[in-house]
Every structure is written in C-alpha cells, then in structure tokens.
mmCIF file as Biopython writes it, N, C-alpha, C and O atoms, coordinates in Angstrom:
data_model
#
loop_
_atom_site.group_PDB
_atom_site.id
_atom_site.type_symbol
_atom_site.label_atom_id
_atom_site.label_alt_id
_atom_site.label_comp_id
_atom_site.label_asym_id
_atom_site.label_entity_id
_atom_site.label_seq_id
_atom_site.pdbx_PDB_ins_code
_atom_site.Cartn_x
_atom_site.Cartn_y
_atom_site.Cartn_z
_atom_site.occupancy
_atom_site.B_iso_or_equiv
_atom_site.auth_seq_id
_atom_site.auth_asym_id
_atom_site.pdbx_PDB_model_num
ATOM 1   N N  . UNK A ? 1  ? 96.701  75.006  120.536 1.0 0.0 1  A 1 
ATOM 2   C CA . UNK A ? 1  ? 96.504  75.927  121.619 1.0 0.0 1  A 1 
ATOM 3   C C  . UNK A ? 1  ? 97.027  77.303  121.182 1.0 0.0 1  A 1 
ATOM 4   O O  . UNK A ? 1  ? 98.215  77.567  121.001 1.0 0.0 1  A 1 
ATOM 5   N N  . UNK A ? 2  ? 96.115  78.051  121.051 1.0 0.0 2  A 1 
ATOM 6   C CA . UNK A ? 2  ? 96.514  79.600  120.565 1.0 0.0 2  A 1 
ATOM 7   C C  . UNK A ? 2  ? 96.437  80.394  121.159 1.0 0.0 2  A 1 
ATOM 8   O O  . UNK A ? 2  ? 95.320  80.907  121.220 1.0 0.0 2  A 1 
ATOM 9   N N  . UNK A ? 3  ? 97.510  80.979  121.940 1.0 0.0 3  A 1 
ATOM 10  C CA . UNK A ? 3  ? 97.367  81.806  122.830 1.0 0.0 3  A 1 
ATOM 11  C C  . UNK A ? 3  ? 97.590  83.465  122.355 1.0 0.0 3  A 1 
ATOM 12  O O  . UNK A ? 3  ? 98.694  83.660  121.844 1.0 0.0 3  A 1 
ATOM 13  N N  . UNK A ? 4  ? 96.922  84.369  122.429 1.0 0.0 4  A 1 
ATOM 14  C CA . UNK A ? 4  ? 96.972  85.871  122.176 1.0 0.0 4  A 1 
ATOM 15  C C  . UNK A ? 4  ? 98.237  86.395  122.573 1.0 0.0 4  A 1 
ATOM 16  O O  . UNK A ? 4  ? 98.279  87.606  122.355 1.0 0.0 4  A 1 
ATOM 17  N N  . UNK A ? 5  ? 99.376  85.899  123.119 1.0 0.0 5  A 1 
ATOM 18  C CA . UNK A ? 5  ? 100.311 86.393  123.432 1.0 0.0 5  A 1 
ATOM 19  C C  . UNK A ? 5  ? 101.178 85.834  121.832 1.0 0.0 5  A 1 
ATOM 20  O O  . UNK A ? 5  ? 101.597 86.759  121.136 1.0 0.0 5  A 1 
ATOM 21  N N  . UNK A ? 6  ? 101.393 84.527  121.360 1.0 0.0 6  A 1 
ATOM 22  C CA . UNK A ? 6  ? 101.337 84.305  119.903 1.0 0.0 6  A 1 
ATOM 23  C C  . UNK A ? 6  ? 100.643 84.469  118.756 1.0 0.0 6  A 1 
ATOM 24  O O  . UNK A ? 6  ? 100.664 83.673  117.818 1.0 0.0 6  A 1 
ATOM 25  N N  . UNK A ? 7  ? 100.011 85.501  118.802 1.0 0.0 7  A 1 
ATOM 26  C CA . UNK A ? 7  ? 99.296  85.494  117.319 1.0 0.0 7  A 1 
ATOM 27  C C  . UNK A ? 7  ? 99.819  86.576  116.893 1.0 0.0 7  A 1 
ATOM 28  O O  . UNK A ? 7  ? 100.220 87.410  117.705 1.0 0.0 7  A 1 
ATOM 29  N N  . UNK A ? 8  ? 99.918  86.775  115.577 1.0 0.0 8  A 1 
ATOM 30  C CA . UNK A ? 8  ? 100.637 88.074  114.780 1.0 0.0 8  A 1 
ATOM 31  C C  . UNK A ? 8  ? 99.485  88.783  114.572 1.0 0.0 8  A 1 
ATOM 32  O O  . UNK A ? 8  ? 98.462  88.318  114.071 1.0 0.0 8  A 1 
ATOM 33  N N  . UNK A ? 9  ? 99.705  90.333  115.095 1.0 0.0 9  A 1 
ATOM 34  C CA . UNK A ? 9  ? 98.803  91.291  114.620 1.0 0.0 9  A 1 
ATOM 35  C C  . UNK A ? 9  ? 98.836  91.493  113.034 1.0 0.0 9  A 1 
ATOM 36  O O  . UNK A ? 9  ? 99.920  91.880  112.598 1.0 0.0 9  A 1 
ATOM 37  N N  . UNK A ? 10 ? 97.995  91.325  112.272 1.0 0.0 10 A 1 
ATOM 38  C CA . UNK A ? 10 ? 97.753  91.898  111.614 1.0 0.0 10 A 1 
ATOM 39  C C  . UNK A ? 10 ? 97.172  92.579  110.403 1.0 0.0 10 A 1 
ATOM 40  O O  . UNK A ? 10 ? 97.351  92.775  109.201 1.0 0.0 10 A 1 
ATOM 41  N N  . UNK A ? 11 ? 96.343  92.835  111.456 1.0 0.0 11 A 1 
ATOM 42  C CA . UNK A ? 11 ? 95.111  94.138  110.778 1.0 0.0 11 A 1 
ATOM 43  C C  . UNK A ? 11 ? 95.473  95.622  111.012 1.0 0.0 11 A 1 
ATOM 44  O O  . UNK A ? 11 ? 96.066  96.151  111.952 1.0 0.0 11 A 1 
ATOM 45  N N  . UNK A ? 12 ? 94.959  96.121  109.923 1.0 0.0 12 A 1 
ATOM 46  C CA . UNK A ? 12 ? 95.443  98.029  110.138 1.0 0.0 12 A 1 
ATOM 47  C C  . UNK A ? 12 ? 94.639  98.163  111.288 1.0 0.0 12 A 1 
ATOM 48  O O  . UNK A ? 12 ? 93.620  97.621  111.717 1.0 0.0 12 A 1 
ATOM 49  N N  . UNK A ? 13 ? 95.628  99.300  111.758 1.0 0.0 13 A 1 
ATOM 50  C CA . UNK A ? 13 ? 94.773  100.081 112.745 1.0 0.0 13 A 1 
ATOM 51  C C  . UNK A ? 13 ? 93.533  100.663 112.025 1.0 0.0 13 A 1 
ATOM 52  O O  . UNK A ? 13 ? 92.456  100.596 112.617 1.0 0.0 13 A 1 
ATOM 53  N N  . UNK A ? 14 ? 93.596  101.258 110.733 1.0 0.0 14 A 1 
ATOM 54  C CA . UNK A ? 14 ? 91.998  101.600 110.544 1.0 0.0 14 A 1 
ATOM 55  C C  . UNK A ? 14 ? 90.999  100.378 110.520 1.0 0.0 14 A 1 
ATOM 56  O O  . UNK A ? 14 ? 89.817  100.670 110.338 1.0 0.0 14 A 1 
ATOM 57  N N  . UNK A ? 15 ? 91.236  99.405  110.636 1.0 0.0 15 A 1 
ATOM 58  C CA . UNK A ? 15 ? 89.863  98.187  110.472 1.0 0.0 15 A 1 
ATOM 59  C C  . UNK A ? 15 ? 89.253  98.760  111.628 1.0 0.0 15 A 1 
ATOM 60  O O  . UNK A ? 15 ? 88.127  98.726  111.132 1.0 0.0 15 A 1 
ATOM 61  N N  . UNK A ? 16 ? 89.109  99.117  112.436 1.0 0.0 16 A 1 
ATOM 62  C CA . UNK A ? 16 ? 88.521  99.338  113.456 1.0 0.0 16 A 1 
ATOM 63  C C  . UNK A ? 16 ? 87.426  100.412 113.418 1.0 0.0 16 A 1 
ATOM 64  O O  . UNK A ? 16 ? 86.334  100.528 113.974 1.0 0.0 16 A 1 
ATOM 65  N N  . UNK A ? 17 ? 88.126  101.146 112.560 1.0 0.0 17 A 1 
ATOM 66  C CA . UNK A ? 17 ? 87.008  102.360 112.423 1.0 0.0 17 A 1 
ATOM 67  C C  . UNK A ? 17 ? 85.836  102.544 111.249 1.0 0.0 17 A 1 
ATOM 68  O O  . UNK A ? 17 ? 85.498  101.654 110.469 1.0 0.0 17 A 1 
ATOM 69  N N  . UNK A ? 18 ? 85.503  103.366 111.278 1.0 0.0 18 A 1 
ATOM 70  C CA . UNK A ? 18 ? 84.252  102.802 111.276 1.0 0.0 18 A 1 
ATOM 71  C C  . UNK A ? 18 ? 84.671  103.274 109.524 1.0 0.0 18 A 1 
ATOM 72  O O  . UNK A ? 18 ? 85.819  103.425 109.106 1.0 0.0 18 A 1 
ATOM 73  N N  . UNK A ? 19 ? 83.319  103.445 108.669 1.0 0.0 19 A 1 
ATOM 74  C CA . UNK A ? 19 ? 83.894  103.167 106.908 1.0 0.0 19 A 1 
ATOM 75  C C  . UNK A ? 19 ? 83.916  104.364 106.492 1.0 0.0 19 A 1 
ATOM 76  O O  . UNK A ? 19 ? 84.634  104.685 105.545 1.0 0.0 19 A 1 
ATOM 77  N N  . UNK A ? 20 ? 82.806  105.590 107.396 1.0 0.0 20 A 1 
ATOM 78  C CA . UNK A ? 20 ? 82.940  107.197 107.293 1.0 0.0 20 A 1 
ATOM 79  C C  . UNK A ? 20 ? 84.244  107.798 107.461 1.0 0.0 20 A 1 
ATOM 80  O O  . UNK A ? 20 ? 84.792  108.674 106.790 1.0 0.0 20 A 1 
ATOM 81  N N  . UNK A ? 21 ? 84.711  107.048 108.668 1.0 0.0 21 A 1 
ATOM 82  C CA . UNK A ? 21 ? 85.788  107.826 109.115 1.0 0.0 21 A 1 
ATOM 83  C C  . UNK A ? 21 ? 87.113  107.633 108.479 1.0 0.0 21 A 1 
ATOM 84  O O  . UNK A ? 21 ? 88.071  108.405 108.496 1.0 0.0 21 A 1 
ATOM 85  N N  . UNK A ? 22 ? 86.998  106.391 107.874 1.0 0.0 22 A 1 
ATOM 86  C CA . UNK A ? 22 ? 88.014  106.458 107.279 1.0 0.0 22 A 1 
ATOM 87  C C  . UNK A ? 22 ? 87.449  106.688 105.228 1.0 0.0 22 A 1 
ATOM 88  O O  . UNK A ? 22 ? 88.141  106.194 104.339 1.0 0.0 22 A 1 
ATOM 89  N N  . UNK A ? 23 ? 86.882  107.039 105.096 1.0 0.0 23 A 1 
ATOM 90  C CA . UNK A ? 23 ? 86.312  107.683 103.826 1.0 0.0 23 A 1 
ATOM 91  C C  . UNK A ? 23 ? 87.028  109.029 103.909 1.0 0.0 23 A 1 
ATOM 92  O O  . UNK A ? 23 ? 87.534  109.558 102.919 1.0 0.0 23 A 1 
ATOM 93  N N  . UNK A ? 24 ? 87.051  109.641 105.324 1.0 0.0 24 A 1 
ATOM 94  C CA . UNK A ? 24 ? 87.372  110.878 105.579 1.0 0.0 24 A 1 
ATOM 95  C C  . UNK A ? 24 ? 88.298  111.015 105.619 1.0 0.0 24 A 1 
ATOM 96  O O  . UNK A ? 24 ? 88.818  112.031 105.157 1.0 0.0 24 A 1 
ATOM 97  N N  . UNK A ? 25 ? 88.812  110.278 106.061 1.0 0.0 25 A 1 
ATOM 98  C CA . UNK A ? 25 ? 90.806  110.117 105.705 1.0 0.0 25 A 1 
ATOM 99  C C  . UNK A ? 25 ? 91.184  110.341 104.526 1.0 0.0 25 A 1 
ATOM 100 O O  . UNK A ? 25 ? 92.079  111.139 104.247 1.0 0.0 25 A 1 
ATOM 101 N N  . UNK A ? 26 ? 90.431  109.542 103.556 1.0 0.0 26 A 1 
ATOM 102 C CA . UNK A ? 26 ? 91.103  109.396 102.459 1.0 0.0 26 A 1 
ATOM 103 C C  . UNK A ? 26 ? 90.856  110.646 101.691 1.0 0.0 26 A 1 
ATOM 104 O O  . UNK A ? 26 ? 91.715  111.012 100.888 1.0 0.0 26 A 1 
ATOM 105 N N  . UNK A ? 27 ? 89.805  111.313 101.852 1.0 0.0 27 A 1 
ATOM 106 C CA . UNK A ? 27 ? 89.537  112.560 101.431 1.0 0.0 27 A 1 
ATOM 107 C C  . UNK A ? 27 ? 90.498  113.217 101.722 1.0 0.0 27 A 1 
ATOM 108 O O  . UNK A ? 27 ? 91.176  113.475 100.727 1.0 0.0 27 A 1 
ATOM 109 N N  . UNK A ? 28 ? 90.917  113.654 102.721 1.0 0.0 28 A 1 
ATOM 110 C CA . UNK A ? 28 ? 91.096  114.371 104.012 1.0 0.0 28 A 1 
ATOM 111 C C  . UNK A ? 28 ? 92.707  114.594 103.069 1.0 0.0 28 A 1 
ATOM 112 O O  . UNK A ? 28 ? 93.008  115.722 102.680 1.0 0.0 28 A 1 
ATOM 113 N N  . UNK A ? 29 ? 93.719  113.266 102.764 1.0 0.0 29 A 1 
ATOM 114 C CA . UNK A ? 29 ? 95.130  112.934 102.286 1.0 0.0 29 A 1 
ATOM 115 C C  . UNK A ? 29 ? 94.934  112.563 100.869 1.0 0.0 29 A 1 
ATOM 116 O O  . UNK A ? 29 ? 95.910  112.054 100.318 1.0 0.0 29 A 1 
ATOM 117 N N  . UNK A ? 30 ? 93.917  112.714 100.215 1.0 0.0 30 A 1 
ATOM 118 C CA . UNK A ? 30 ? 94.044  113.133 98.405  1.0 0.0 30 A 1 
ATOM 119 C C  . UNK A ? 30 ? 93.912  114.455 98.477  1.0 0.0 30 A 1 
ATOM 120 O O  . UNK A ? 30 ? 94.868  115.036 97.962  1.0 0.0 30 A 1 
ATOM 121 N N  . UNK A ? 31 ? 92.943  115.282 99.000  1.0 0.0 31 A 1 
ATOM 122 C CA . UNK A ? 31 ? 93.033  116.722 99.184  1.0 0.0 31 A 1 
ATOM 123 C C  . UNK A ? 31 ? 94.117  117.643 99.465  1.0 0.0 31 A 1 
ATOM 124 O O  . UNK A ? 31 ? 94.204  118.797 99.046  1.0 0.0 31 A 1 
ATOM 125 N N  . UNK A ? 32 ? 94.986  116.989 100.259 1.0 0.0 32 A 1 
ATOM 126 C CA . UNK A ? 32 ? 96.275  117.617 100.497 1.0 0.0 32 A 1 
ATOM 127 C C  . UNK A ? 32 ? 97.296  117.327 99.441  1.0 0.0 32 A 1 
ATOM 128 O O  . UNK A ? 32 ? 98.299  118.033 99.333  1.0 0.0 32 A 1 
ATOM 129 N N  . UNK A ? 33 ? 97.063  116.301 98.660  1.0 0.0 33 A 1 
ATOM 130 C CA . UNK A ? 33 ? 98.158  115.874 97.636  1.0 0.0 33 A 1 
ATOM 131 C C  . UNK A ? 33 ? 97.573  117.053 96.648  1.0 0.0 33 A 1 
ATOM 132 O O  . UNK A ? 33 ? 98.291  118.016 96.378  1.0 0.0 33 A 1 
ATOM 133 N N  . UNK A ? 34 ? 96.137  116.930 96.080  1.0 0.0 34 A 1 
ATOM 134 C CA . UNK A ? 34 ? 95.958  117.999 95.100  1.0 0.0 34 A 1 
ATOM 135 C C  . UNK A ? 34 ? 96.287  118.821 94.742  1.0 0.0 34 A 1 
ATOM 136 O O  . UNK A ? 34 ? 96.696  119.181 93.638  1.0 0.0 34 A 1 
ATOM 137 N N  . UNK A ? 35 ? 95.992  119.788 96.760  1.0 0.0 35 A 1 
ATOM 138 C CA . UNK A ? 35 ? 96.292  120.715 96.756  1.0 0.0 35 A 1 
ATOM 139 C C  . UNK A ? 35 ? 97.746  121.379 96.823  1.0 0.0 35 A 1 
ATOM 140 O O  . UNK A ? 35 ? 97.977  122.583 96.717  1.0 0.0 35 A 1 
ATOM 141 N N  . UNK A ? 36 ? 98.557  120.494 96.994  1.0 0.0 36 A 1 
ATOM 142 C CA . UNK A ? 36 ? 100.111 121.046 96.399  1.0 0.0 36 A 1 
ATOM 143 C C  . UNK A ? 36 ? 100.544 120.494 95.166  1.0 0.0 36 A 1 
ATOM 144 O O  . UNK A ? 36 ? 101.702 120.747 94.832  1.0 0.0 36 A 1 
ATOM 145 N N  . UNK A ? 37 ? 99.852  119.798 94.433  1.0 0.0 37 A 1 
ATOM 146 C CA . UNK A ? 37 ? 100.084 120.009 93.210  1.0 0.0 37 A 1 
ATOM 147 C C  . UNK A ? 37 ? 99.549  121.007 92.254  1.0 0.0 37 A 1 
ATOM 148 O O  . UNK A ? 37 ? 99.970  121.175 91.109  1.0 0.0 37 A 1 
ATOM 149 N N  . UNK A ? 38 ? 98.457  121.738 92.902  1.0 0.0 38 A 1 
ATOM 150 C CA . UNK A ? 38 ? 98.416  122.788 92.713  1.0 0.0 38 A 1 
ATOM 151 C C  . UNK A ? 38 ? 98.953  123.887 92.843  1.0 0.0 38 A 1 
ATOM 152 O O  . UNK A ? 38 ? 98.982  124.585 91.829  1.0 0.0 38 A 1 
ATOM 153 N N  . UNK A ? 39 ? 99.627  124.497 94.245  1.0 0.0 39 A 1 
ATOM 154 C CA . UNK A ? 39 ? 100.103 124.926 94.692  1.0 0.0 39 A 1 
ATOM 155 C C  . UNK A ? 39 ? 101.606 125.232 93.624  1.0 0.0 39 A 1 
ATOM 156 O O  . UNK A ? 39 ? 102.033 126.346 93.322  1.0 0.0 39 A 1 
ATOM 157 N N  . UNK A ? 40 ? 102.281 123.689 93.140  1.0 0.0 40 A 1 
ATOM 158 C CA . UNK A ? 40 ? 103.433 123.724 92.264  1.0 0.0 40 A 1 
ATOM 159 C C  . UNK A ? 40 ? 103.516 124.331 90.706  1.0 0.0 40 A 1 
ATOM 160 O O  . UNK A ? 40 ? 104.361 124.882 90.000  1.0 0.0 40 A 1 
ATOM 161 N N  . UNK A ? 41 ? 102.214 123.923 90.609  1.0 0.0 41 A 1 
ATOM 162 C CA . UNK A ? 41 ? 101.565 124.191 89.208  1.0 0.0 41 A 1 
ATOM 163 C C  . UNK A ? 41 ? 101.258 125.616 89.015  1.0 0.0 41 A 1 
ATOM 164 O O  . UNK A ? 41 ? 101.258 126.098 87.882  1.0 0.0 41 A 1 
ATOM 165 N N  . UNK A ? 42 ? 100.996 126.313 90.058  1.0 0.0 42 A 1 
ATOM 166 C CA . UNK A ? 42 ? 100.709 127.901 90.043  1.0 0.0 42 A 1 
ATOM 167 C C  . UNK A ? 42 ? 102.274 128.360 90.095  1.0 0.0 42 A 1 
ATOM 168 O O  . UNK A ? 42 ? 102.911 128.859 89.168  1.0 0.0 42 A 1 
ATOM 169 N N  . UNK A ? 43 ? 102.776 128.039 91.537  1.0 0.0 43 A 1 
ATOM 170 C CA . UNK A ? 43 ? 104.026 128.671 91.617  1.0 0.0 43 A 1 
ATOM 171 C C  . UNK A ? 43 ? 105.297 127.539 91.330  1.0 0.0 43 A 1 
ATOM 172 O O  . UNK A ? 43 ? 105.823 126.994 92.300  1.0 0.0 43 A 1 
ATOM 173 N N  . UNK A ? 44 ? 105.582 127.344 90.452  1.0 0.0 44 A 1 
ATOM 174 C CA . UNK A ? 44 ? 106.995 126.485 90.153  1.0 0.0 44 A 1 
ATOM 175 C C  . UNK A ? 44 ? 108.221 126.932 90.627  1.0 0.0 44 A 1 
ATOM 176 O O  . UNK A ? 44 ? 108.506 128.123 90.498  1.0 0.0 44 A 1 
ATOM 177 N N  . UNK A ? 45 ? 109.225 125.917 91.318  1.0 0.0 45 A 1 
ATOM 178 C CA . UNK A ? 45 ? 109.853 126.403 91.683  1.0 0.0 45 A 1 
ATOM 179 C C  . UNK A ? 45 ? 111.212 126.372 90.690  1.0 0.0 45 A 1 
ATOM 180 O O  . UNK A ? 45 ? 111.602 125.391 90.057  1.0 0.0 45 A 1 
ATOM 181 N N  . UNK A ? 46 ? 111.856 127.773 90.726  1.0 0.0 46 A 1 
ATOM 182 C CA . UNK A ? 46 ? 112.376 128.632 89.688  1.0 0.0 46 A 1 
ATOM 183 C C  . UNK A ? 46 ? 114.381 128.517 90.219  1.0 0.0 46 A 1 
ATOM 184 O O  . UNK A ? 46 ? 114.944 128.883 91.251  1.0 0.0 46 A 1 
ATOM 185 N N  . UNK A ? 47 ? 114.796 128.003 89.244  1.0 0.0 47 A 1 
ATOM 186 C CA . UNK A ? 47 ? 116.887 127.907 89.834  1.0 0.0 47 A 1 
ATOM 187 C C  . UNK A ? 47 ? 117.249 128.382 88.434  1.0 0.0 47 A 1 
ATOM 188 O O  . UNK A ? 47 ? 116.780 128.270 87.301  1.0 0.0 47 A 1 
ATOM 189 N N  . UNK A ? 48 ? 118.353 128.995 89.049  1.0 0.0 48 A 1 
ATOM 190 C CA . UNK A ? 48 ? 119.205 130.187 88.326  1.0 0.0 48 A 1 
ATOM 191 C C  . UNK A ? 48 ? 120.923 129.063 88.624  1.0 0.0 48 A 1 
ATOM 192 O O  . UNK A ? 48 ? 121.068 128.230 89.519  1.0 0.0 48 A 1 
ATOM 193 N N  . UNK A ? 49 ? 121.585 129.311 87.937  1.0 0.0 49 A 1 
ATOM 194 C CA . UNK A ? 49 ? 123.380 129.323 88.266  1.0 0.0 49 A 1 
ATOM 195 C C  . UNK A ? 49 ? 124.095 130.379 88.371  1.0 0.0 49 A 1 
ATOM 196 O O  . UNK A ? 49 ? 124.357 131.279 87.572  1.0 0.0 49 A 1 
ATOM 197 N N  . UNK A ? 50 ? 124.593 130.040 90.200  1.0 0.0 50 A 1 
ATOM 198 C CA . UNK A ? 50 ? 125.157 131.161 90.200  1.0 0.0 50 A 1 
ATOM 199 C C  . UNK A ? 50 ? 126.457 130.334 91.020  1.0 0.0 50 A 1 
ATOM 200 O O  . UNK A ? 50 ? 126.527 129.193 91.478  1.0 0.0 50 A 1 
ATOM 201 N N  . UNK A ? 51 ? 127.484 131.529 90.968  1.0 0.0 51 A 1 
ATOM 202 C CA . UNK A ? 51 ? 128.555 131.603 91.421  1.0 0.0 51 A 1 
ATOM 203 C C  . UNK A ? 51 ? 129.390 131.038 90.244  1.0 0.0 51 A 1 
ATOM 204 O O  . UNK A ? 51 ? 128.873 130.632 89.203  1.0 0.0 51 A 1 
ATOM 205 N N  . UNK A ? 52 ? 130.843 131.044 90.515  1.0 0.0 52 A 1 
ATOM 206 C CA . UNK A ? 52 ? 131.962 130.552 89.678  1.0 0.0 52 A 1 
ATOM 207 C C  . UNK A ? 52 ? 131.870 129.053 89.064  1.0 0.0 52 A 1 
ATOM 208 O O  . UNK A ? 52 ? 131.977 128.914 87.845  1.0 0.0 52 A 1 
ATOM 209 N N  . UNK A ? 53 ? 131.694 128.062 89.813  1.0 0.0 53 A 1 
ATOM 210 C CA . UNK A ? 53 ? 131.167 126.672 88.688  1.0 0.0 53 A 1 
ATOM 211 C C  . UNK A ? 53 ? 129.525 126.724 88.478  1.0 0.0 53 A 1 
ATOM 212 O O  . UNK A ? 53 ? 128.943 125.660 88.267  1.0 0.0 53 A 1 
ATOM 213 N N  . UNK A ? 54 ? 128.830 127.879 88.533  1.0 0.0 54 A 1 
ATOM 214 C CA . UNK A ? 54 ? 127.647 127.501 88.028  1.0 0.0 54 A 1 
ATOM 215 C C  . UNK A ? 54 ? 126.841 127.007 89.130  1.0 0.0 54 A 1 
ATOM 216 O O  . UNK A ? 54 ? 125.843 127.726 89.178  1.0 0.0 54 A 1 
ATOM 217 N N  . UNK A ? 55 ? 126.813 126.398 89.754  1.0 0.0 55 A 1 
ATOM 218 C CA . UNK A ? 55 ? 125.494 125.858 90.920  1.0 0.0 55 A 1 
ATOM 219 C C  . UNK A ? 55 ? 124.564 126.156 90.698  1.0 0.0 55 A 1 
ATOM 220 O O  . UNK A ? 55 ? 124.571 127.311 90.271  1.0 0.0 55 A 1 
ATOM 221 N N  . UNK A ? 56 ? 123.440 125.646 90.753  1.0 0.0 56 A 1 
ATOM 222 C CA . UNK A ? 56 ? 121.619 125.829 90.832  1.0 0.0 56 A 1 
ATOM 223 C C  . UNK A ? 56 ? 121.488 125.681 91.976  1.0 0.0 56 A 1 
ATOM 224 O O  . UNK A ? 56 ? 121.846 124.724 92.664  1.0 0.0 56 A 1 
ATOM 225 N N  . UNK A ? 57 ? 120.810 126.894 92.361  1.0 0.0 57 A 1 
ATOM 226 C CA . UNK A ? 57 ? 120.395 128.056 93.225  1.0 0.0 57 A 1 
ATOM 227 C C  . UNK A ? 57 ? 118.703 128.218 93.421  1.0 0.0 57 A 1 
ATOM 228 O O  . UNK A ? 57 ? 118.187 129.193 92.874  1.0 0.0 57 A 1 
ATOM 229 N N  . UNK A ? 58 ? 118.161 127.634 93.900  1.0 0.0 58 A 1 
ATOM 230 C CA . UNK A ? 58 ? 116.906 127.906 93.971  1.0 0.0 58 A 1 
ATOM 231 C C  . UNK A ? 58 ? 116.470 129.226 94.103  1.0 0.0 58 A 1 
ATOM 232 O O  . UNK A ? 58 ? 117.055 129.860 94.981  1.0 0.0 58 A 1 
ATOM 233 N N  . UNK A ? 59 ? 115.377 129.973 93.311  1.0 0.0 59 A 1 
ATOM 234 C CA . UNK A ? 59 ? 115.426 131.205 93.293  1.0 0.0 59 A 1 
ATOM 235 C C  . UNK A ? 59 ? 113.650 131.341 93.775  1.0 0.0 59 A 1 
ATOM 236 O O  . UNK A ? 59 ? 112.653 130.659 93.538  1.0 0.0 59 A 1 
ATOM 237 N N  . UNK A ? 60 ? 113.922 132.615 94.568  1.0 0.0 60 A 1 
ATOM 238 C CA . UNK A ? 60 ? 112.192 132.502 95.231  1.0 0.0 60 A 1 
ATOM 239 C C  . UNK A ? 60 ? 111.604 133.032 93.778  1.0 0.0 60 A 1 
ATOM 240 O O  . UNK A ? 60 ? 111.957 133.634 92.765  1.0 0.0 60 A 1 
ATOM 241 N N  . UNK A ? 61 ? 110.267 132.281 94.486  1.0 0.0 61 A 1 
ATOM 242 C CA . UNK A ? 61 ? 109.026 132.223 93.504  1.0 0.0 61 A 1 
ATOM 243 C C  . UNK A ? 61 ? 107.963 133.272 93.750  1.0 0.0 61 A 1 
ATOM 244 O O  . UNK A ? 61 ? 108.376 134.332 94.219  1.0 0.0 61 A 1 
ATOM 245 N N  . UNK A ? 62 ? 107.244 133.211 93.620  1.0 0.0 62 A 1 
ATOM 246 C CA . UNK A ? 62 ? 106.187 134.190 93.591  1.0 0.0 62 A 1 
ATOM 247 C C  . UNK A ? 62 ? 105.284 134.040 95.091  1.0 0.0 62 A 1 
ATOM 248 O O  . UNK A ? 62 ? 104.721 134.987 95.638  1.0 0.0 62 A 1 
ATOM 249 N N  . UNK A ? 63 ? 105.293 133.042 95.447  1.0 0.0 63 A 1 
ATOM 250 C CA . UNK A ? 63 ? 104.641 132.665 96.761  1.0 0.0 63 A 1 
ATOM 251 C C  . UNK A ? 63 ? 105.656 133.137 97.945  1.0 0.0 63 A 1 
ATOM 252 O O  . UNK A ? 63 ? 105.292 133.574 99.037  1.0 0.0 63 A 1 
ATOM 253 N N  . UNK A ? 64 ? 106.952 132.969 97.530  1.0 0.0 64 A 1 
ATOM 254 C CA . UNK A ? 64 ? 107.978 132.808 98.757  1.0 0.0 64 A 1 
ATOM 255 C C  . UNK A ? 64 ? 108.590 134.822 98.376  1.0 0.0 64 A 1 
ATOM 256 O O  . UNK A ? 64 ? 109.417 135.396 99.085  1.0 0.0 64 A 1 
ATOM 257 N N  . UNK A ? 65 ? 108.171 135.214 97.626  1.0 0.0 65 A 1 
ATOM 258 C CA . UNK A ? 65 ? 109.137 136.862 97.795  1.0 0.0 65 A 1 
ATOM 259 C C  . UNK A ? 65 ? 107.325 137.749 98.829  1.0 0.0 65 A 1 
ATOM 260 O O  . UNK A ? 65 ? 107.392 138.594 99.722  1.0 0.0 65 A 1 
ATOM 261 N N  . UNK A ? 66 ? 105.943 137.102 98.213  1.0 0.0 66 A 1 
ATOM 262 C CA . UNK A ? 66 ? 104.741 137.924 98.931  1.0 0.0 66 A 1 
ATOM 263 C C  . UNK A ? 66 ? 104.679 137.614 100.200 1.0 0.0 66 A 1 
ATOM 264 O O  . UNK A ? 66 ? 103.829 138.134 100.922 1.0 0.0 66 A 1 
#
C-alpha cells in the first residue's frame, strides 16, 4: 500500500520542464561562467604588500579604477 504521503520525492524540479527550457538554462549558466572568465582574463585581479608585515592588498584593476 503506497501512499503519496510516503514516497520520496525524487526527481529535479527541472524534469518537468520541458527540454527547450531547460537547454536554455544551461546556456543561459555556461554563458555566465564564460563570461567571467573572461571578464578575469582581461582584467586580473592585481595585490601589492603593503603596510609594516607586508599584507596583500588587493589593488584595483582596470575595470574597478573606470
């Protein structure tokens, strides 16, 4: 006797949708990874030591002084 109040969910929430939409997702979140690895690759971010023991200091980049 199997009642829906005992059964373990589990399927993703995307099974439901449809195979475009989630095609589009995946586009959608490799595109954003790219694009800040691009983003890093243009502007790297740049540390200096400063003060009396030295510390690294993140120093603005070219994106963060325009």
């Amino acid at each position: 006797m199997n009642q829906p109040a005992t059964q373990i969910a589990t399927e993703s929430p995307a099974f439901h949708r449809g195979i475009r939409e989630q095609m589009e997702m995946t586009r959608s979140a490799v595109s954003a990874g790219e694009e800040k690895q691009l983003r890093d690759a243009v502007h790297p971010t740049r540390w200096e030591r400063r003060g009396f023991f030295g510390s690294l200091r993140r120093r603005a980049g070219l994106s963060e002084v325009a």
